[in-house]
BAMI-632344 format. One line per field, with one value per residue (C-alpha): x, y, z. Coordinates in Angstrom, 3 decimals, always signed. Each point is the difference from the previous one (the first is absolute). Example, Ala and Ser with C-alpha at 12.3 -4.5 7.8 and 13.67 -1.06 7.14 Angstrom:
! residues 2
x +12.300 / +1.370
y -4.500 / +3.440
z +7.800 / -0.660
//
This chain:
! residues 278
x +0.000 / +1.208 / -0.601 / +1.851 / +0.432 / -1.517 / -0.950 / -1.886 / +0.756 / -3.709 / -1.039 / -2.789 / +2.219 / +1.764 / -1.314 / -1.615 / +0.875 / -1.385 / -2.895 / -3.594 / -2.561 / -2.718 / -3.422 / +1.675 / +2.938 / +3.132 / +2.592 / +0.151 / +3.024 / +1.389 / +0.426 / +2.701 / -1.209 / +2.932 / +1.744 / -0.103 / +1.571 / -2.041 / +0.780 / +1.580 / +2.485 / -1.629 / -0.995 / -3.350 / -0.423 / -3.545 / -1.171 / -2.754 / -0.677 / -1.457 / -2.364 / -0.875 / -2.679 / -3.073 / -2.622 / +1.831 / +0.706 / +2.216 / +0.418 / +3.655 / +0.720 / +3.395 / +2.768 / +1.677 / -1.996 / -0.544 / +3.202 / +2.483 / +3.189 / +2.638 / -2.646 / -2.988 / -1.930 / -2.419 / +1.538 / -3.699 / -0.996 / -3.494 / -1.388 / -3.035 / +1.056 / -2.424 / +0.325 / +2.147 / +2.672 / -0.600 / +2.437 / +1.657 / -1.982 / +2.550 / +3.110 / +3.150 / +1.655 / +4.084 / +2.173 / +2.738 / +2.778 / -1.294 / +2.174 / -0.589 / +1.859 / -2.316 / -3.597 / -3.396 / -1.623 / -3.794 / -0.775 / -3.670 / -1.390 / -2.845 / -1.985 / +3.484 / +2.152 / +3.040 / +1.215 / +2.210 / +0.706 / +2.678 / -0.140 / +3.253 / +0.692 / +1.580 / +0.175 / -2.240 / -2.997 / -0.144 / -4.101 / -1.486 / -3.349 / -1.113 / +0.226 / +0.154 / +3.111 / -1.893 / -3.048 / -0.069 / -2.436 / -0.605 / -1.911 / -3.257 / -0.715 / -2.100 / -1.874 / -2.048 / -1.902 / -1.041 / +2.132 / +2.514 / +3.578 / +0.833 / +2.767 / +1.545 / +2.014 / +0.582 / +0.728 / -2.143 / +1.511 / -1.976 / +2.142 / -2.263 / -3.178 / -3.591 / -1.819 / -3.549 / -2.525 / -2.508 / -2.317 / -0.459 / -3.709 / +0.066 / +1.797 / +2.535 / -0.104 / +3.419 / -0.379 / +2.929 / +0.835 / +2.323 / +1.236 / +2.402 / +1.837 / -1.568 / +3.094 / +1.028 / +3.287 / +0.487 / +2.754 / -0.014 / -1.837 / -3.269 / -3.225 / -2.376 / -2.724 / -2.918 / -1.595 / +1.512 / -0.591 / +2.604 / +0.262 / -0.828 / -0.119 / +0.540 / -0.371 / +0.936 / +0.954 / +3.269 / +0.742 / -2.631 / -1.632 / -3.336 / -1.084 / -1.042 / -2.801 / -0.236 / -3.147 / +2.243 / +3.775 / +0.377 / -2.974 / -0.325 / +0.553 / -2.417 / +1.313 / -0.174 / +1.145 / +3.879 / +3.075 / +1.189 / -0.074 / -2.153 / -1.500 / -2.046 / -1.687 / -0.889 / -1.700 / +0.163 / -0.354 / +2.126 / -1.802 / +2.070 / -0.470 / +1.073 / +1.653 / +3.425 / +2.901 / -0.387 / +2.020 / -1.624 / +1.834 / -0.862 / +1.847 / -1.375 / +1.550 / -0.256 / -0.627 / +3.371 / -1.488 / +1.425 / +4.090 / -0.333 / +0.016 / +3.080 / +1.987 / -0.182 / -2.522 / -2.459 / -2.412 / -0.254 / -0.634 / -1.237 / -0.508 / -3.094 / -0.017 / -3.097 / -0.951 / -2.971 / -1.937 / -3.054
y +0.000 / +3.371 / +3.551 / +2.606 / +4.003 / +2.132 / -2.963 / -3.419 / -3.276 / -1.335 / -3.653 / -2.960 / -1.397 / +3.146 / +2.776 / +2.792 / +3.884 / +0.110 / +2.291 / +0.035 / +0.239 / +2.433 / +0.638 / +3.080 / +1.677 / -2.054 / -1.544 / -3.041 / -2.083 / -1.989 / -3.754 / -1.807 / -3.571 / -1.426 / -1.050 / -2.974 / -0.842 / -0.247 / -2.920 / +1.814 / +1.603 / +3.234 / +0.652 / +0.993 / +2.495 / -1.146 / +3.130 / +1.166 / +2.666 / +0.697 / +2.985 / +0.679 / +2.051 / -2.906 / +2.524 / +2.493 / -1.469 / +2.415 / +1.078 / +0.464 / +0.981 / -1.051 / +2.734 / +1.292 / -1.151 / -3.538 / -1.294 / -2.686 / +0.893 / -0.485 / -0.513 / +1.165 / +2.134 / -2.481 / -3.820 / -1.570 / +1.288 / +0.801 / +3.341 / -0.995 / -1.461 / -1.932 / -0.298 / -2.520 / -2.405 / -1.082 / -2.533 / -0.432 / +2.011 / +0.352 / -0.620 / +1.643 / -1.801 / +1.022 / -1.484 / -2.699 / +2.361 / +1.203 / -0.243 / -0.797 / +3.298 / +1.692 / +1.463 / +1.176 / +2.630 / +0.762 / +3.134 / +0.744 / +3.184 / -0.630 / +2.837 / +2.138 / -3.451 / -1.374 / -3.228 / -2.332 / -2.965 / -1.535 / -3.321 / -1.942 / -3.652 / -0.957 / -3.717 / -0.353 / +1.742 / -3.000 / -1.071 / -2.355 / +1.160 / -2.765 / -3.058 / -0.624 / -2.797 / -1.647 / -1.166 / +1.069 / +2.479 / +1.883 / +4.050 / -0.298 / +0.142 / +2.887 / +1.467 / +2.897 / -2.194 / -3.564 / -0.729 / +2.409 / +0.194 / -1.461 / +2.019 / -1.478 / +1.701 / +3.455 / +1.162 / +3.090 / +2.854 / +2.515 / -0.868 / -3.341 / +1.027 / -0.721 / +3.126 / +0.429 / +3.324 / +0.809 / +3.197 / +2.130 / -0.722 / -3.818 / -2.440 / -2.024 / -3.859 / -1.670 / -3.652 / -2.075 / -4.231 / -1.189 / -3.891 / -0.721 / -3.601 / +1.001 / -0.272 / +1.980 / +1.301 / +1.641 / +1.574 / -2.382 / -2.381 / -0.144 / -1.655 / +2.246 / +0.755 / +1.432 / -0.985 / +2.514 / -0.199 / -1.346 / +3.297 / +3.617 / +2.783 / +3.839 / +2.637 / +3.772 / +3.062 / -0.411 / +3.831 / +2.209 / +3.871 / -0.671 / -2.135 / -4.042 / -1.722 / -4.212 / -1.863 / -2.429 / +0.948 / -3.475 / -1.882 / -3.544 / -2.939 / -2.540 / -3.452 / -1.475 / -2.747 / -0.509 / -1.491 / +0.865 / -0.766 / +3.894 / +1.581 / +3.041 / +2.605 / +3.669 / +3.752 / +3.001 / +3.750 / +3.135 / +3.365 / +2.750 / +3.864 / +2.191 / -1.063 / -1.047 / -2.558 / -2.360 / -3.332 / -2.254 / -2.815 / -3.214 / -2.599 / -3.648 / -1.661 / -3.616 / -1.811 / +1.227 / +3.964 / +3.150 / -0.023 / -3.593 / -0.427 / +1.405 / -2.212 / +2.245 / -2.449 / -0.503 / +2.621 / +1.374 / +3.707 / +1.458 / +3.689 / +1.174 / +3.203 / +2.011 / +2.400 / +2.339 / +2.289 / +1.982
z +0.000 / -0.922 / +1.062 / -1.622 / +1.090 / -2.953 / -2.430 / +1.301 / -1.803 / -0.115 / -0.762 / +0.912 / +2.673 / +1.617 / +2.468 / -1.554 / +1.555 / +3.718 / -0.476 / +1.244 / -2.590 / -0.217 / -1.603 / -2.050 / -0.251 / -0.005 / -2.431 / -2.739 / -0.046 / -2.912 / +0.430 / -1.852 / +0.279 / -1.610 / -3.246 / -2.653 / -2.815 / -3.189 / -2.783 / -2.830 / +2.583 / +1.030 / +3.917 / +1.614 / +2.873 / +1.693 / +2.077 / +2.117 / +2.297 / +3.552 / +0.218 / +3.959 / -0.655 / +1.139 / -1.939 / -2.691 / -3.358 / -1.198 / -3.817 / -0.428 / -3.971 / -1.724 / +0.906 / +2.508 / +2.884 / -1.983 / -2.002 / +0.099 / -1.469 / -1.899 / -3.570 / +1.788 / +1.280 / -1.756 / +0.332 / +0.425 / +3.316 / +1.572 / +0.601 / +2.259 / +3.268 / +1.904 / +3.751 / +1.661 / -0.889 / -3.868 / -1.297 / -3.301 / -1.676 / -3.404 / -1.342 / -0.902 / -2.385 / -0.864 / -2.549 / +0.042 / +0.485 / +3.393 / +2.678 / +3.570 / +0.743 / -1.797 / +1.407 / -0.813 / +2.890 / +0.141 / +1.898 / +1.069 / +1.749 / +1.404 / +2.902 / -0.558 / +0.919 / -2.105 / +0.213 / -2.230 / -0.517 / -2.196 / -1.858 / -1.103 / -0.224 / +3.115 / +0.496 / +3.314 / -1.916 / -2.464 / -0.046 / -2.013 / -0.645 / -2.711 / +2.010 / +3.351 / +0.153 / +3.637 / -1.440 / -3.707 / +0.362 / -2.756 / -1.294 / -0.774 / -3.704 / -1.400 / -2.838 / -1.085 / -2.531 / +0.285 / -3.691 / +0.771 / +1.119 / +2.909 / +2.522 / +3.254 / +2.585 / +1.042 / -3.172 / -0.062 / -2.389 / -1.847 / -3.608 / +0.173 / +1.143 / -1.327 / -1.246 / +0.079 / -0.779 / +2.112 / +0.740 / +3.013 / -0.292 / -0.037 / +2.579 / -2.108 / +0.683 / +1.542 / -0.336 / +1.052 / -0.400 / +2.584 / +0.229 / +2.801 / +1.467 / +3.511 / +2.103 / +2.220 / +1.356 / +3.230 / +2.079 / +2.562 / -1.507 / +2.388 / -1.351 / -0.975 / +2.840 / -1.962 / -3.200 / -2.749 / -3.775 / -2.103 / -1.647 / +1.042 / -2.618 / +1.078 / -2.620 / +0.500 / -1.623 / -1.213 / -2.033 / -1.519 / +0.430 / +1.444 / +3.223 / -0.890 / +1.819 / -0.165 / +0.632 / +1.613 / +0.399 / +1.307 / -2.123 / +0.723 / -2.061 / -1.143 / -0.207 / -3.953 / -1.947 / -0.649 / -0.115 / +3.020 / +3.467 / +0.635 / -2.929 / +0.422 / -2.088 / +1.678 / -0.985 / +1.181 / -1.528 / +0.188 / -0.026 / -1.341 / +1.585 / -3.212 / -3.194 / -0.782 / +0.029 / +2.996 / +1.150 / +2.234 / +1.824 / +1.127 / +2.705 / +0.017 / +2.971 / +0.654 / +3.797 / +0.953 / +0.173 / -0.429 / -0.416 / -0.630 / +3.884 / +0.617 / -3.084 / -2.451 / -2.592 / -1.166 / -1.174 / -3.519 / -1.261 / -3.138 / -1.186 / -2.336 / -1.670 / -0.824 / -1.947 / +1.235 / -1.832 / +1.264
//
C-alpha cells in the first residue's frame, strides 16, 4: 500500500487518501487499478476514480481541470463523475516502446480540489483482469444487439463505441444481452451469503452537455435461452435534457461485484455514443 505527499498512487487493492466523504463539496481522486500487457505487444492502463461526494455528480469538461497528460488533455476519460468509488471504468492504451520509466498523470479538480495520480508500469501493479487464474473465472460477455458484436472485459474506449440517435422528446431504448460462466472470484474467497444475479448491469452518463435520466440505471436481467451457464437479456431507456453529443457507459459485473471483489476481474465495460437532436 502506498501513500504519497502531493500525488497518491491509487489502485483496487491499496488505501485510497484518508478523507471523510461528504454530501457536497469535496474532491475526486484518480484510481490506477493496474497494468497488463496486451497480445500484439502494447500495454493497458485500467483506471478508475473515487469521487467522495455521496450526492454531487460533478460535470468536469476536458481541460485544465480534466486532462491526463503527456497526449491528452483528451486520452478517453469521463467528464461526468458519479459518486463513490467506480472501477475500471476505461483504458489507456500506450505503445510497445513504452517504458516502465515512463508515466501518464491524470489531474482532476473537482469543488476547487487538485489531485493526481500517475500511472506507469511498475511490476507490483501487474492485474489480470480477463481471467481470474484461481478458479477460471471469466467477464461477462455483452452486446447492444442480440446479432451483434460481442465485447468482453474492461475495454471501454470511446474510439470503439456504438452510436445511436435519439431525440430530446422521446426516451431512447438501451437493450443489453449478457452471457456469463457464473463463477465467482473473491478476495478472500468467502461463499457468497445472499442470492445475487449472475450479472448486474449499471448504466450512467459517461460525457455529454445536458443531464441523462435512466428508467433503470441498474435494469434487471431476464433469464433466456443460451449457451452458457447465465444468459440474460435486459431494457432500459435514457432520457436526454437538451440536444447534443452524449456517451453513456455501461459496467456488467459478474457474482464477484464491483472491482471484481478486490482481484481486479471480471466485469466488462462498453461505451455508446449518441447523437441528440431536439
Amino acid at each position: 500500500m502506498l501513500l504519497l505527499a502531493g500525488s497518491v498512487i491509487v489502485s483496487g487493492q491499496q488505501r485510497l487518501p484518508i478523507e471523510p466523504f461528504r454530501q457536497f463539496g469535496s474532491s475526486i481522486t484518480p484510481a490506477f487499478e493496474g497494468w497488463f500487457d496486451n497480445p500484439d505487444g502494447t500495454h493497458s492502463f485500467l483506471i478508475g476514480y473515487l469521487n467522495r461526494n455521496s450526492q454531487q455528480e460533478i460535470d468536469i469538461p476536458l481541460g485544465p481541470d480534466n486532462r491526463i497528460e503527456p497526449g491528452g488533455p483528451d486520452m478517453g476519460q469521463p467528464t461526468h463523475f458519479l459518486p463513490g468509488r467506480q472501477f475500471g471504468m476505461f483504458l489507456i492504451t500506450v505503445p510497445k516502446a513504452f517504458t516502465a520509466e515512463q508515466r501518464l498523470t491524470w489531474t482532476i479538480v473537482a469543488n476547487g480540489q487538485s489531485m493526481s495520480v500517475p500511472f506507469r508500469m511498475n511490476p507490483d501493479y501487474v492485474v489480470s483482469p480477463f481471467s481470474d487464474i484461481a478458479v477460471g473465472n471469466t467477464p461477462p460477455v455483452l452486446r447492444f444487439d442480440e446479432k451483434g458484436a460481442s465485447f468482453q472485459g474492461p475495454r471501454a474506449l470511446p474510439g470503439n463505441a456504438s452510436v445511436l440517435t435519439a431525440t430530446t422528446t422521446a426516451p431512447l431504448p438501451l437493450r443489453v444481452w449478457a452471457t456469463d460462466d457464473a463463477k465467482y472470484t473473491s478476495g478472500t474467497n468467502a461463499p457468497l451469503r445472499s442470492e445475487t444475479p449472475p450479472v448486474t448491469l449499471i448504466w450512467s452518463k459517461y460525457r455529454g452537455p445536458g443531464t441523462v435520466k435512466f428508467d433503470k440505471s441498474s435494469p434487471p436481467l431476464e433469464n433466456i435461452s443460451g449457451t452458457g451457464a447465465f444468459n440474460g437479456r435486459s431494457t432500459t431507456t435514457a432520457s436526454f435534457s437538451e440536444p447534443g453529443e452524449y456517451m453513456l457507459h455501461v459496467t456488467g459485473n459478474d457474482l464477484s461485484g464491483p472491482g471484481g471483489g478486490g482481484e481486479v476481474c471480471c466485469w466488462t465495460t462498453g461505451v455508446v455514443k449518441v447523437s441528440v437532436k431536439q
